[in-house]
Each structure stands twice: as C-alpha cells, then as structure tokens.
Phi, psi and omega in degrees: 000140178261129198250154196258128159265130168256129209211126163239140185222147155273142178236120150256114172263103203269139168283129208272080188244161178289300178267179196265204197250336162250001173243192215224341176288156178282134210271006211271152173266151180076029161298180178286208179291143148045052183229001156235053176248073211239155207317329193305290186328307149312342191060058193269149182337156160082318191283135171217179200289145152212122204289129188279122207280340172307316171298314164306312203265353170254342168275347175299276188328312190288318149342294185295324205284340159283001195055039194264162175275133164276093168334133167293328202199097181263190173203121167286173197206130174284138197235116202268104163219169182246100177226161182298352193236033156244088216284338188253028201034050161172165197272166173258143162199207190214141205222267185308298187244105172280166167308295158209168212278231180301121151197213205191142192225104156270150168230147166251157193248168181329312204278010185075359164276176193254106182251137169270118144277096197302167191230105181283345188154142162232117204245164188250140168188161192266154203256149202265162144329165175233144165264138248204079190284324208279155169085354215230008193008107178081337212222167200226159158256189182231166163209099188268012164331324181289302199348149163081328164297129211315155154237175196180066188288140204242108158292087209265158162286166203275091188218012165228168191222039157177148203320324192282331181284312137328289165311310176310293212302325194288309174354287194317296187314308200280351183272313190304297222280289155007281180298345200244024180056340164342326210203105177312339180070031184265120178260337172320321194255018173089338194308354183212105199212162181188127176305161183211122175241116224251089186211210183200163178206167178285160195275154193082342184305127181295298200298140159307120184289171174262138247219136182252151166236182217221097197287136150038054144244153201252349179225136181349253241297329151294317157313241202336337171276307194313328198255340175293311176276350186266308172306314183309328186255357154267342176295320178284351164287328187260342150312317169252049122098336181277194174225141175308148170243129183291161170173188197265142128254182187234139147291102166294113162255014165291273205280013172057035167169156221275161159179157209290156172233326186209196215243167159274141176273163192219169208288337190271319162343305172276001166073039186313147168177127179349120161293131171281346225235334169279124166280167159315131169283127204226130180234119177256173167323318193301324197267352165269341168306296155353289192283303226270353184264340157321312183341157144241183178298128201268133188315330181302283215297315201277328169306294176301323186288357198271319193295327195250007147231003152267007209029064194243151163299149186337295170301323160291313167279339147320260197336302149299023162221030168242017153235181176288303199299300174301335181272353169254001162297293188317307183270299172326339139289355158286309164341282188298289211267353185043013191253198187252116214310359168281337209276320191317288187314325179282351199238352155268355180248355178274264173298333197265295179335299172334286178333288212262291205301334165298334189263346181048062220231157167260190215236338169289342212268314186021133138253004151269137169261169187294320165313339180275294175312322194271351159283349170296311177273007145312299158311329188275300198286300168262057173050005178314312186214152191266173187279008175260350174281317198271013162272300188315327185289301184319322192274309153338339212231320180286343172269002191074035187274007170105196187279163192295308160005290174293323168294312192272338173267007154261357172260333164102069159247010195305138176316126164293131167255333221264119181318309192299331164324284160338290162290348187283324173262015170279325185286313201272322166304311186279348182287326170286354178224083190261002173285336145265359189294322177302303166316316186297282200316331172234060098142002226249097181299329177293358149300002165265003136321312153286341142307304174311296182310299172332326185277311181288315205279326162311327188293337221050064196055356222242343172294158185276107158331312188271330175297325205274328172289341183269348167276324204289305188309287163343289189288333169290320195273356168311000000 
C-alpha cells in the first residue's frame, strides 16, 4: 500500500523582550539557578499577572508579516497540568481566542517549487521552568529561571507532507522571527524550538491517521530524523496488523528514534478557562497599522528584490537572503567594492560561507566584515592581486592579519603588471623548454597552458594573467 504522510508543527518562539510576559524579572540566558524567578514567577499566594505590552506589539508584528488576521479582542486562559517546573500549576496561554488568527508561509523546496503552509494561529503564552535530569544521581532538578518567559506559539495546518517540507518551513519561520526582530532564533538555548505532529493515511484517503507528536526538538536536522523515523514506525505498526496509538513521543537523537513518554492530552483534559486576574487584549486598527509601517523588508520581498536587481538567480537569493544578517553583509560588499554584484555573491557565499561553516560561525560572528571583503575584490577588480593571490589574502584577513591592503603589502604580495619583468621570465621558460615550444609551434595549442603554469609558478602568482597569456602568445607565434 502507498502511504500519504500529514506533519503539522507547533513552532515556540521565546520573544526577545527584556523582562518576562507577567512579571518584571529577566528574561536573560544563562544565570545561575533559579535567581531570576520572582514571587509572580513562582506563583506564590497574592501575586498577580501584568501583561508585558511588549510581548503584544511582537506578536501584532508577526501577525502582519504572515498576513494573518489580528484578534481586535483577545483572551488569556489558564491551561491547568501538573509538572514540577509549573510551580502554580497551571499555565497562563490563549486557547478560544488567540492574538492572532489565520495566515499563511510560503516555502521552496530543493526542486525549486513553491508551497503555501497554512498558519492556524499564533497565541502568546508563558514558558514553563526547566527540568534538569544530569548530575542529579536519580533525582531531577528544577530551574525556574524560564518560567515566565514571553512565548509566541506559531500553529501550521496539518499542509505538509514529508519531513523535508517541515524542515523549509521551520527554516522559513526561524529566518521570518529573526528578520522582524521578535526572536534571537538560538535554538541550543531553546529560544525557537518546535513540536511536530505526525501521522500517515492510505494515499487518496481523505480522512487523518492518528496522529502522534514529537516533543521539544530544536534543531533542522533532528526534525527531518524525528519525523522520518516516526513515519516508518507507524507505517510498520499498521502494517503488522496494530493501531497508531495517539500520544506525546520523545526523540532520542543518540539512538535516532522516538518512544513514548505519555498519552496526548486533548484540550479539555487542562480545563481551560478566562484567567480572572487578565482584561481582555484589545488591538485597533490603528495599532495594527502602526506596527506594519515598522516592518523592515521581509525575506520574500528582499529575495525577489536581489533577483531584479542583481540579477541573481532563485538560488543565489535564497541563499543571500537567508538571513537578515547575510543579506546586509552582501549588499555592503557591493557597496565597499564597487563591483559587480554576482562576483560579490560568489566570494560571500564561496569563500566566506566555506570559512564560517568550517569555524561553525555565524555570518555576525565574522572576522572579515563586509567592508574587508569588499576591499578585496577591490584589489582583484585593479589588478592589485589576480584572483588566485586573493584566496591567500582571505585567509590572512580570517586570521587576523588585518586588511587586504595591509596583507599585500606585507606579503610582498601586489601583482607584477610590468611587461619587461614579465617577458624576461617568459624569455627564460621558453628557452629552457623548446621541445614544447616546438609542439605549441605544429599545432599542439594546449601548450600554452602549460607555459602559463610556468610563468605563475616562477612568478609566485603574482604576474598579471592576462599580460602573460598575451606575451606568451606574441612570443610563440613569432
């Protein structure tokens, strides 16, 4: 039988807000244990919530930027369970009426199509404690430092249908939260992290298989196994004869598969109900207007726009547009370099990309800026140095030897232009090899490739390319 996969994702995105979403404590990583927790955060008797108006105006933002419906008049709801790192046993979130409602994330896939991924809703809610199995021989800690922290859960319709089209999306999502600022995007410190709900059908089949979820994974590359591995094993469950049981799993990415931790719970299971101590969130026009003249240029727009004025292809703006941070690196070495913007895109996604995946680097982490690169192809566009001297130079300028400027002239490395240099040692390569000079000379043309290697290689690189194939040509056919 040929089977149909359905993937849905929860995306929890923590909002890069200074303080948490009902309290006044900080929201910053990596303190010690439990020293950013204040009495709300704890839920100690008496205390009560006051809604961080910051966390509204970013989830408002994300809203436009999907084209999503903004609720006028939203509501929080206590979402009632019992875990040790929910100190008031329950969550504060938004259930009936979230902040905002329906939109939509296009993504392309390897082949180059285009798919739309529906967006069912995205509700603000506070992020739980965290539990601390290691170290603790037997016994779990709590670190409630999270507690409290803004959330902004981004819900997709059950619309994609293998693990790679999950990943674009999540891709997509973790670049959109990034560009409008909402979300530092770390997914190692949790801050983007995202559930995946799972299931299979016979293919034509209308109806939904049941559907298992996929807890708390933070990185691409664990999705697409998590989800891979999760299909395989209900197809092999219904094959032999069982039934999918709905339930939460857990990834293991040591042994690369899922296994159960619980039953899935269903919405009436927390017992959702209007928080008393939160009014209603009331968002006008005005304020959606507001926010959306805020915007900056959103990656689609910025993509399309590289293609119609760099002329660059589908893949090259993706790529340079998939971050904020690469797409303003880019056009500053344009900038810098005056040069023409594919040679710029080939030596940021070529040398520098090379560079930073080797250092496992971010493209802000740099120690060439764009301004460096872009004094490089400087050098390059005037002949200061030919383009095989300007890898050497890249790596001097990553290494901290300073600007290409300061590398060629301390390496002695500036291009020979001067023709009389230049023929003098071409006049010694040919006298020294006239058994090919003679081969070149009855017809065999692919010796000059080898005179050229000869020239360079005497030169140390440093002769001018173009001077040297046009005296070597001159001087054979004499």
């Amino acid at each position: 039988m040929e089977w149909e996969t359905v993937i849905g994702l929860e995306i929890h995105t923590q909002l890069r807000t200074k303080s948490k979403i009902f309290s006044g404590a900080s929201t910053a990583y990596g303190a010690e244990p439990n020293t950013q927790a204040c009495a709300v955060d704890l839920g100690l008797p008496g205390v009560l919530p006051v809604l961080n108006k910051e966390a509204v105006h970013m989830a408002v933002k994300f809203g436009v930027a999907v084209n999503a419906e903004i609720t006028p008049r939203s509501i929080f709801a206590r979402k009632n369970y019992f875990y040790p790192d929910l100190p008031k046993g329950y969550q504060i979130s938004q259930f009936e009426l979230p902040i905002v409602g329906k939109g939509e994330l296009e993504i392309t896939l390897a082949d180059g199509s285009v798919k739309t991924i529906g967006i069912t809703r995205a509700h603000l809610e506070e992020d739980a404690g965290k539990s601390l199995h290691e170290d603790f021989q037997g016994m779990t800690g709590i670190d409630l430092n999270r507690a409290g922290t803004p959330l902004l859960e981004i819900v997709s319709e059950p619309d994609m249908r293998s693990a790679e089209e999950a990943v674009a999306y999540m891709k997509k999502l973790h670049s959109l939260v990034q560009y409008i600022g909402i979300c530092d995007g770390n997914m190692q410190e949790g801050s983007f992290r995202c559930d995946a709900n799972v299931s299979v059908r016979p293919k034509g089949q209308k109806e939904f298989g049941t559907r298992a979820e996929l807890k708390n994974i933070n990185s691409f590359r664990f999705v697409e196994r998590a989800i891979n591995f999760e299909v395989e094993r209900q197809i092999d469950v219904i094959e032999s004869g069982g039934q999918v049981v709905q339930e939460t799993r857990l990834y293991d990415a040591d042994k690369d598969e899922t296994r159960s931790m619980r039953s899935k719970e269903e919405s009436h299971d927390y017992r959702y109900f209007p928080d008393p101590d939160l009014l209603p969130v009331e968002v006008t026009a005005d304020d959606i207007e507001r926010v959306r003249g805020e915007l900056p240029e959103l990656p689609d727009q910025k993509r399309d726009r590289f293609m119609a004025d760099y002329e660059l292809n589908m893949e090259e703006a993706n790529i340079l547009t998939s971050s904020r941070e690469t797409g303003d690196y880019f056009e500053t070495v344009i900038k810098a370099s005056n040069s023409k913007p594919k040679i710029c895109a080939n030596w940021v996604m070529g040398e520098l990309s090379g560079a930073l995946n080797k250092s496992d680097m971010s493209i802000s982490e740099s120690p060439v800026s764009a301004e460096m690169l872009g004094g490089l192809i400087q050098r390059i566009n005037d002949n200061t140095i030919s383009g095989k001297i300007a890898k050497q130079v890249f790596e001097a300028m990553w290494n901290g030897e300073g600007d290409a400027d300061a590398v060629i002239e301390n390496k002695g490395l500036k291009q020979v232009t001067d023709t009389g240099a230049i023929e003098k040692i071409i006049d010694e390569i040919l006298a020294a090899n006239t058994a090919q000079v003679e081969q070149y000379r009855a017809g065999k043309e692919k010796m000059l490739g080898f005179f050229v290697g000869q020239v360079m290689k005497q030169s140390q690189g440093k002769a001018n390319p173009a001077i040297v194939n046009n005296l070597l040509k001159e001087k054979l056919s004499s």
